[in-house]
N, C-alpha and C positions, 0 to 999 in steps of 0.2 A: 259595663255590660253585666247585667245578671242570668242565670239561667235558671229557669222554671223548669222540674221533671212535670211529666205530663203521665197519667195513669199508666201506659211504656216508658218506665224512666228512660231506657234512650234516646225516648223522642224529646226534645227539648226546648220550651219557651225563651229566647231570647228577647231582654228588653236591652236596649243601646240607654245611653243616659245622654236624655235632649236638652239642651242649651236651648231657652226659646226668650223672643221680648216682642215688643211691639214693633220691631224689624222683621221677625218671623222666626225664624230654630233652626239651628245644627245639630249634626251630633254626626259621630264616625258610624258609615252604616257597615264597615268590616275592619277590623284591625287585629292580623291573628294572632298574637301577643293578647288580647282580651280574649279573644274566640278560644283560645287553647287555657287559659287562665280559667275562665267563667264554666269551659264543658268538662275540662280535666281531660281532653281530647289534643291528638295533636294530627289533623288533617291537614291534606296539600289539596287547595282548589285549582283547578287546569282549566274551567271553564265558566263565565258565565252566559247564562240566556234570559232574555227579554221579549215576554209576550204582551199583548193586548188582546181583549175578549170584550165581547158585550155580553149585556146581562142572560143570563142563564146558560149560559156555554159550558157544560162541564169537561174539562180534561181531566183525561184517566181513565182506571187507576192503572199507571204507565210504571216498566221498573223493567232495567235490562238483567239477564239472568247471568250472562258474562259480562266482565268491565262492570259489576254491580257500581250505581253511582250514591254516594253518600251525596244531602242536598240541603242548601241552607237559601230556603225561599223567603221571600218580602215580598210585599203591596206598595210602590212607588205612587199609585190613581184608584181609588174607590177602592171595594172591597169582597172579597172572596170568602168562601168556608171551606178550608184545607184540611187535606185528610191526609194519615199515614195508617199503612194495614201493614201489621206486621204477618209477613211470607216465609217467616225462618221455623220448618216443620220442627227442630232443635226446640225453640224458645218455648218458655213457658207460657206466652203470652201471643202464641201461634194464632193469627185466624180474627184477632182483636184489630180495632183500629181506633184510632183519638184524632180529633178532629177541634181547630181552632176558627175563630174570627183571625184572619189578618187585614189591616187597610192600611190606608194611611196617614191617618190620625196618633196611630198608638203606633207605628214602628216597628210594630214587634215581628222575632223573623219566628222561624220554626227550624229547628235542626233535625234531618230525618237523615239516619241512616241508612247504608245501603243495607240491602237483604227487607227493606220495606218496597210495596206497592204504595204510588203516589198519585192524587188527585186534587182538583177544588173546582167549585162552579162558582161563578159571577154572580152574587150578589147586588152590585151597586149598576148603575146603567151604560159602566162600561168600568173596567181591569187595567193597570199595568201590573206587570209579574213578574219580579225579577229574581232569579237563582242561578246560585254558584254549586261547582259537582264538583265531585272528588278524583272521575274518571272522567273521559271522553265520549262524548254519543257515539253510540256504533249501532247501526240501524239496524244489523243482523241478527242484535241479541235480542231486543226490543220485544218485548210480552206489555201485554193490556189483562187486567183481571175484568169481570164484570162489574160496573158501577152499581149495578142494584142487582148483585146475588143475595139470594136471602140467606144466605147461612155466615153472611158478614152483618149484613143489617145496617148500613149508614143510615144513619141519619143525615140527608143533606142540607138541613135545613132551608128548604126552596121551596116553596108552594109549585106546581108545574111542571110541564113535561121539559127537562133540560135537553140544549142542544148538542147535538155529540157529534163528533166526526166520524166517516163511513171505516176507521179503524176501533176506535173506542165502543160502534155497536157492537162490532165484532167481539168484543172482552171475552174471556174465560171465565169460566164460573173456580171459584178458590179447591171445588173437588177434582175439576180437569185440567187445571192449572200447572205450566210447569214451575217450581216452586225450590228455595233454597232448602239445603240439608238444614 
């Protein structure tokens, strides 16, 4: 496993190293002896979740304010454009966000720390989306930023109006936002 800093050096491109032939490819898609090796990090996962989306469905940008969850997503089917906004009023790089292709061609996961807001929309004609957390979901702490505040500026790369859920229209704009120290 290699890791890629990302313009947020915390935020981190992981590539797994795939076994492939004309049987088809392997590779360890978590092994935390390399995960802790590769980020110089040493997390405990408690939880993984697995979603499916069709195309233009955006989730987010989701992030609990207690139980902050540190989160190491992949693309198992088709492909997404994944976002991290860093929400740490501290950080120097407060208010920014870095943004990948994941699918499942290339493997690669994304390591996003807790104290970030998290999102991706569906790109391909349908998602699998699987991620491991650092904490537990606890639906109490549970904040949504706006997906399209202008004073973040994603780019989500989607031509169209994306699908959101009647929580994610609700988002907070990043100035009303309640937000880590």
């Amino acid at each position: 496993m290699r890791a890629i800093p990302t313009t947020i050096p915390e935020v981190m491109i992981l590539e797994p190293k795939v076994f492939g032939d004309s049987r088809g490819f392997f590779f360890e898609s978590f092994n935390q002896q390399a995960f802790n090796n590769a980020t110089g990090l040493d997390m405990q996962f408690v939880q993984d979740n697995h979603s499916r989306s069709s195309k233009g469905v955006l989730r987010g940008l989701h992030y609990q304010i207690e139980q902050p969850q540190g989160k190491l997503v992949r693309v198992t089917q088709g492909a997404v454009f994944d976002v991290a906004v860093d929400i740490r009023r501290s950080s120097s790089t407060f208010g920014q966000w870095v943004g990948i292709e994941l699918n499942a061609e290339t493997h690669r996961q994304l390591w996003i720390p807790a104290g970030f807001a998290h999102g991706f929309v569906v790109l391909s004609e349908s998602a699998d989306f699987l991620y491991k957390t650092t904490d537990y979901y606890a639906p109490e702490f549970e904040r949504c930023l706006a997906w399209n505040d202008p004073a973040i500026a994603i780019d989500w790369q989607y031509d169209g109006e994306p699908q959101l859920s009647g929580k994610d229209r609700q988002g907070a704009l990043l100035k009303d936002a309640e937000l880590f120290a």
